[in-house]
Structure formats: structure tokens, C-alpha cells
NUZA-930044 format. One record per residue (C-alpha): x, y, z. Coordinates in steps of 0.05 Angstrom, whole numbers. Last residue first. Layout:
% residues N
REC	X	Y	Z
...
//
This chain:
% residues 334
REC	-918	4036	1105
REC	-856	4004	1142
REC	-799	4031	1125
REC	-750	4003	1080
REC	-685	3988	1100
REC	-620	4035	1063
REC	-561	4002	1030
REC	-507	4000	1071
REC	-458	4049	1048
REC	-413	4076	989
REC	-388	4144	989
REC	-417	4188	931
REC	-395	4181	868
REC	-383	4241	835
REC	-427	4264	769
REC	-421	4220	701
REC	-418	4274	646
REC	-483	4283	612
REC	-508	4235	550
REC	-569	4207	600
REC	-597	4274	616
REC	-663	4269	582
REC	-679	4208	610
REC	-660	4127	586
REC	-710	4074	592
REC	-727	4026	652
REC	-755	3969	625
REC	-703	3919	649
REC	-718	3917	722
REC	-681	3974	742
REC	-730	4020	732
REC	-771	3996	787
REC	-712	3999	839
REC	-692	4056	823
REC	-770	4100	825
REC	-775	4047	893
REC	-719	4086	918
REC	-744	4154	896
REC	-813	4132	932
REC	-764	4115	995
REC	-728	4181	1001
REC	-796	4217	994
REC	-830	4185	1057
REC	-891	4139	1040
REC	-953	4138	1046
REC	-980	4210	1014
REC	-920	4206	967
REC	-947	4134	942
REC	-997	4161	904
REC	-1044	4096	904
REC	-1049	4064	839
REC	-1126	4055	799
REC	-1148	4015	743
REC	-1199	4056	699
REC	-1230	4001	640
REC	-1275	4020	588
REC	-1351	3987	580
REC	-1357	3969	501
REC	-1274	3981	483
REC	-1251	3940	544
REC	-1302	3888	532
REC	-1302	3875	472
REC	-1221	3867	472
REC	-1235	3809	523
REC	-1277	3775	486
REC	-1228	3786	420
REC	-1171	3767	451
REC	-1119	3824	474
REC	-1116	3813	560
REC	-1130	3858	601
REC	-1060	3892	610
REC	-1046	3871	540
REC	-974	3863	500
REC	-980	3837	435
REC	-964	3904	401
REC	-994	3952	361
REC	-1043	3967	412
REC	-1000	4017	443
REC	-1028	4041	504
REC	-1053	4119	516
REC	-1031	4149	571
REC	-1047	4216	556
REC	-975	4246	538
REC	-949	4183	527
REC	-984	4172	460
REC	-998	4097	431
REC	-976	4068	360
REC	-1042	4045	344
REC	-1024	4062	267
REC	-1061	4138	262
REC	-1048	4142	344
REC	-1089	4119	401
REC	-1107	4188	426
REC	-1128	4217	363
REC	-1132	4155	337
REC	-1197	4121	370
REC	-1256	4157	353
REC	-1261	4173	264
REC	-1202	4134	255
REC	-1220	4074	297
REC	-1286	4073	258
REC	-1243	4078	194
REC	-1203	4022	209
REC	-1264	3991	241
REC	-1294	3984	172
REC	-1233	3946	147
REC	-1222	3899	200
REC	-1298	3876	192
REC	-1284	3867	111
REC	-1217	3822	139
REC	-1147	3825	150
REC	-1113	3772	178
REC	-1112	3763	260
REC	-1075	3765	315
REC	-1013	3820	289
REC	-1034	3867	335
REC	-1057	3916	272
REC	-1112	3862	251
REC	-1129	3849	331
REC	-1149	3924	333
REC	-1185	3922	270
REC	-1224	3863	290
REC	-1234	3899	357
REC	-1265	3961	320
REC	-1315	3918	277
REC	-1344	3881	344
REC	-1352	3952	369
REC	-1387	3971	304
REC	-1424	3910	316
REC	-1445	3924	384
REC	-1471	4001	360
REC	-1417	4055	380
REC	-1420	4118	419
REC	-1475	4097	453
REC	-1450	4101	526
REC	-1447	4025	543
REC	-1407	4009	475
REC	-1362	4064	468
REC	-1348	4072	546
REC	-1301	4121	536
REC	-1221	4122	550
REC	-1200	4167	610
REC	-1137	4184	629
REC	-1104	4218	688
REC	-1037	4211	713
REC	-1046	4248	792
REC	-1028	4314	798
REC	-1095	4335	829
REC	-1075	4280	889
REC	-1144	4268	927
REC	-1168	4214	881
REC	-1118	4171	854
REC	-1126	4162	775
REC	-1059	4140	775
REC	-1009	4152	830
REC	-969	4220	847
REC	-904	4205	867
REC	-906	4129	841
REC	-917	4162	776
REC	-871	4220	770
REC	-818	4171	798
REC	-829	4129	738
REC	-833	4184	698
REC	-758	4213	720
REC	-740	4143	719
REC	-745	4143	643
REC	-802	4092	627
REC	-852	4128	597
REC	-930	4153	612
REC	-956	4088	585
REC	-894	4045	597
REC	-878	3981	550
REC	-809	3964	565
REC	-813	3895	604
REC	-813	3872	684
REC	-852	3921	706
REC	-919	3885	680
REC	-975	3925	687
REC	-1026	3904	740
REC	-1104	3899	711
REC	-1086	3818	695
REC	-1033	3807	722
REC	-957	3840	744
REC	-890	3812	725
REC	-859	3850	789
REC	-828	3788	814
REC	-860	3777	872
REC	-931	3803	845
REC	-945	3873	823
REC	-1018	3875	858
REC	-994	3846	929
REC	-922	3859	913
REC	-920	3935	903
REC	-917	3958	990
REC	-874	3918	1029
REC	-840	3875	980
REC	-829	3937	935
REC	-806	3975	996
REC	-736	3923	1000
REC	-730	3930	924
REC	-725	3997	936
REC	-674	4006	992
REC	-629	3955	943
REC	-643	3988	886
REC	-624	4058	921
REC	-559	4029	942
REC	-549	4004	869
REC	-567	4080	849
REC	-515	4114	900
REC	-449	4068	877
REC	-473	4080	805
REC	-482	4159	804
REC	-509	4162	732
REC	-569	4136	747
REC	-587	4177	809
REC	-580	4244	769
REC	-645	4234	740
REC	-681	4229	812
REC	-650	4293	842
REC	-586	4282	890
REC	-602	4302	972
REC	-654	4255	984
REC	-609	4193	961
REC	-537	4224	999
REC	-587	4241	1055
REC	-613	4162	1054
REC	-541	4142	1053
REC	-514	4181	1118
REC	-575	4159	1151
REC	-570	4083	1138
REC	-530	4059	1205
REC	-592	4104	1246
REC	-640	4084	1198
REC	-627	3999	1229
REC	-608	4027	1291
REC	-684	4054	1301
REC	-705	3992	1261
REC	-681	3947	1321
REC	-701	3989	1379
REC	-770	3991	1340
REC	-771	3916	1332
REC	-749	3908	1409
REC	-807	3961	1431
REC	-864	3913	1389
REC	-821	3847	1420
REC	-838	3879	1490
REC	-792	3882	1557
REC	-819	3912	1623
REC	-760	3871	1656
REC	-816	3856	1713
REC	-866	3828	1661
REC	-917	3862	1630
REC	-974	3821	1637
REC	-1011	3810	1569
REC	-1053	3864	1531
REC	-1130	3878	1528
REC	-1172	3830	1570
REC	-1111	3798	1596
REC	-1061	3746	1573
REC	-1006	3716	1629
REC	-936	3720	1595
REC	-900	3783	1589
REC	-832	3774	1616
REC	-794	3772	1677
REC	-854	3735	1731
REC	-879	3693	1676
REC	-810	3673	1655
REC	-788	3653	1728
REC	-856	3605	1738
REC	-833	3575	1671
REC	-758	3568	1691
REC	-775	3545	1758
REC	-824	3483	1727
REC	-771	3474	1672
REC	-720	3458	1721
REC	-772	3408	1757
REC	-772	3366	1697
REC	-697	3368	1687
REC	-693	3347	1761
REC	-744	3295	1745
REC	-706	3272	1679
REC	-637	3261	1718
REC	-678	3219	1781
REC	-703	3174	1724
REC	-768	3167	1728
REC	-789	3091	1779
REC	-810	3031	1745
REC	-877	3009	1764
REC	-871	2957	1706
REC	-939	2937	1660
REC	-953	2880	1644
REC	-949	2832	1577
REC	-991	2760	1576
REC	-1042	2790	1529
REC	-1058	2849	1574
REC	-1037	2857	1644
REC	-1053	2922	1696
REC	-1034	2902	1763
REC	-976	2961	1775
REC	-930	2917	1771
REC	-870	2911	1831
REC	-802	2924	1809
REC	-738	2865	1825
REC	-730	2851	1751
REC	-733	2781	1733
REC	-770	2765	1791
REC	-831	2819	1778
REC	-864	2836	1846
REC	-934	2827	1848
REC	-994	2874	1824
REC	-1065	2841	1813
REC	-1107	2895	1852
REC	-1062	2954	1851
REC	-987	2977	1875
REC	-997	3008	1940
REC	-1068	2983	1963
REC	-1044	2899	1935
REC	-981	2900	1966
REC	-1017	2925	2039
REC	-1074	2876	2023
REC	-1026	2816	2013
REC	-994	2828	2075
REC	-1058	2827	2122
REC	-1074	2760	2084
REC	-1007	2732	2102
REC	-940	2723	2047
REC	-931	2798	2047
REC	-923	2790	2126
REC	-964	2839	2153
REC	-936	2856	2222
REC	-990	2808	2271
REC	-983	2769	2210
REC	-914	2746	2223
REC	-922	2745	2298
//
């Protein structure tokens, strides 16, 4: 009768145990749970049931998932993702968010747009909200050519210091970032041009080679020397009138200083060869065709805050009201 019902310890048995848990399972003694017949090295394998607590989690997450899809965008498409039933977007949560974001700034942003440039200095609790606003932009929009910390490279000034080409009052850093530098498209754009002395014929190479040896006498690089003192007159003769007599630099056209030790390519003597044979022309966007006015007078703040920034013409006048503090002012987007 046993076998007629498959006794485990009858051949009928055995092949019941063996279909459910695997050839070469058995029931463990020490823990009451059948193998699953796989065995290696003396060690095998348990058919130990999942917790009951981490299948209902499991299952949980199964709803939740199926519940997400059907709420939220989930499945991808050919061109966007389903929309969900809630119709919700991060794209339309960012604008909700940036739309409050103006919203709590507004009052501060007139205050800005409302007081002209040079008057922003000497209203403190206005100008640190305008740093703030601007410093904000100038991650946005300055960093990729400015760098992080606004100490520029090689072609991109350094902001961080007080040598300016067109000046550093925030009235001419405004100017600047209004209208760009050599932009095309903006006829108010700072424009200067030096020659291609070398490439155009002007000079012969070792008149150019006598030029740099002069400039690198005056920048303090290198003694004096019979090449330094022909390009002395050479720079005379071509270089001074924008230059200035002593390499002193002129504003008005954007001339550097050479003077100095401070380069925007770079002042050794390859270098200097080839800015003086071939001429350089780095160009800035004018940022009033990107941006909205309010923020390129913020980044005007923020820039000449850096330690550069020089005083303007109105710098002796009697401090103007304060206007009423408030969050400083986000940054759009450009």
C-alpha cells in the first residue's frame, strides 16, 4: 500500500522528491529543508523559502512601478516619454520654480534697473545684491573662457587684477559687457586693431625680433641690449602712438601696457614674435543681445568687484539712499 501512494522511501517516492527538488536533492536533517541537488566540494545548496516580509516588499515595488508609469512620464517614445496621468514634467517644474524664483526678486531687479550703473557703488545694500545676481550669471555665461574664478588664460583677461584695456570703473566694465569686443553685429562694439607687422611687411623678421627685445627691455625681462636699442626706435617710429612713448598703454584704443609683466598671450620672446609678426583679435560676445539689461549691470557688479574694479567719475559724490534690502536676484538662463 505504501508504494501504491509513493512512499518517499519506494521507487515511486523517490521520483516524486527527486521532480520537485532535482536529481540528487534530499532533505537536510540538521535543518528540516530539502536541497535543491546541486553540491560542490562537500557544501549544497538549501531550498530555503524568501522571507514572507521581503516578498511583500517585493511585490510593493511591483504596484508602485506599474503605479508610477501610469502617474508620471515613464515609457520613452520616438520623440518624448508618456505623459503620465498627473501630466507632470521636471522642464514645467523648473519653470514653476524660476517663475517664483523672479517673482520673490522683482522688487530688487527694478531697484537694479531703475539706478544707473555708477550710482550702484555707492548704494551698498543694492550693489552686494547685484554681486550676488552677478556672480550667479558669471557661472552661467563668463566661466567657460573666464574660468571659475575669473583668473582667465591664455587669450582670456584676467578679472581678478587691475589691468583693464578700456578701464576698470564699472561704468567701462558695463560699457564692455554691453557691447562686446570686436563683436560683429554690434557697431558699438570696443574695437582695436594692431597690424600684422611681420605677415604684412611692415617689418623684416629681425626688425620684429629687434621690437620684442625692446619690449621685453621695458617689461623688466631682459637687460638692455644693441637689439633693444634699435627696436626703441622701431617701436617709436610704429608702435607708440598707440602703445605710448614708455609702453604705458592708452585706454582710448585699447591698447595694453607692455610695461608690465602682465600678458594675455603670454610675454616671452616666442610668444612676443608672434603677437607682433601675425597680431592677435580675441573676440567677447555683446552680452546685451543675450542677456536682459538688469543682468549685464549685474555681471558689470559682480566683475568689478573682484579687486580690479577702479573708481568712476562720481566716486567723491554724496552716498545716495539705500534702497530696501532683498534677496539677491537669480540669474536667468542665457
Amino acid at each position: 500500500m505504501a508504494n501504491d501512494h509513493g512512499d518517499a522511501g519506494t521507487p515511486s517516492g523517490q521520483a516524486a522528491h527527486i521532480g520537485a527538488h532535482g536529481h540528487g536533492a534530499r532533505l537536510d536533517d540538521a535543518t528540516g529543508t530539502h536541497t535543491v541537488g546541486h553540491e560542490w566540494d562537500g557544501i549544497e545548496e538549501l531550498d530555503t523559502p524568501l522571507p514572507r516580509w521581503w516578498l511583500m516588499l517585493f511585490y510593493t515595488t511591483i504596484v508602485f512601478a506599474i503605479g508610477y508609469v501610469v502617474v508620471y512620464p515613464a515609457l520613452p517614445g520616438l520623440h518624448s516619454a508618456s505623459p503620465g496621468t498627473l501630466g507632470w514634467t521636471s522642464r514645467g517644474a523648473l519653470a514653476a520654480e524660476m517663475k517664483a524664483a523672479d517673482a520673490g526678486h522683482a522688487a530688487t531687479r527694478a531697484a537694479i534697473a531703475a539706478t544707473p550703473v555708477e550710482d550702484l557703488v555707492r548704494n551698498t545694500p543694492l550693489m552686494r545684491a547685484a554681486i550676488e545676481g552677478g556672480r550667479a550669471a558669471f557661472k552661467v555665461n563668463c566661466v567657460q573662457c573666464h574660468g571659475a574664478g575669473a583668473a582667465g588664460s591664455k587669450g582670456y583677461p584676467n578679472l581678478n587684477d587691475d589691468d583693464w584695456l578700456w578701464g576698470g570703473d564699472i561704468g567701462a566694465i558695463h560699457q564692455t559687457l554691453q557691447h562686446g569686443i570686436r563683436y560683429p553685429g554690434d557697431d558699438a562694439t570696443r574695437a582695436s586693431q594692431m597690424p600684422a607687422f611681420g605677415r604684412d611687411g611692415i617689418l623684416t623678421a629681425a626688425q620684429v625680433q629687434d621690437v620684442v627685445s625692446h619690449v621685453r627691455v621695458i617689461s623688466g625681462q631682459e637687460p638692455a641690449s644693441a637689439s633693444a636699442t634699435r627696436g626703441a626706435a622701431i617701436f617709436a617710429a610704429n608702435c607708440a602712438v598707440c602703445h605710448g612713448d614708455a609702453g604705458q598703454g592708452n585706454r582710448l584704443v585699447g591698447a595694453p601696457r607692455l610695461s608690465d609683466k602682465i600678458w594675455l598671450y603670454g610675454g616671452d620672446r616666442a610668444t612676443l614674435t608672434e603677437t607682433v609678426t601675425n597680431a592677435r583679435g580675441g573676440v567677447m560676445p555683446a552680452w546685451s543681445q543675450r542677456l536682459d539689461p538688469v543682468t549685464v549691470k549685474m555681471l558689470a557688479a559682480y566683475v568689478h568687484s573682484l579687486g580690479g574694479g577702479e573708481a568712476g567719475p562720481q566716486a567723491d559724490a554724496a552716498p545716495i539712499a539705500a534702497a530696501p534690502a532683498a534677496a539677491a536676484p537669480a540669474a536667468p538662463a542665457p
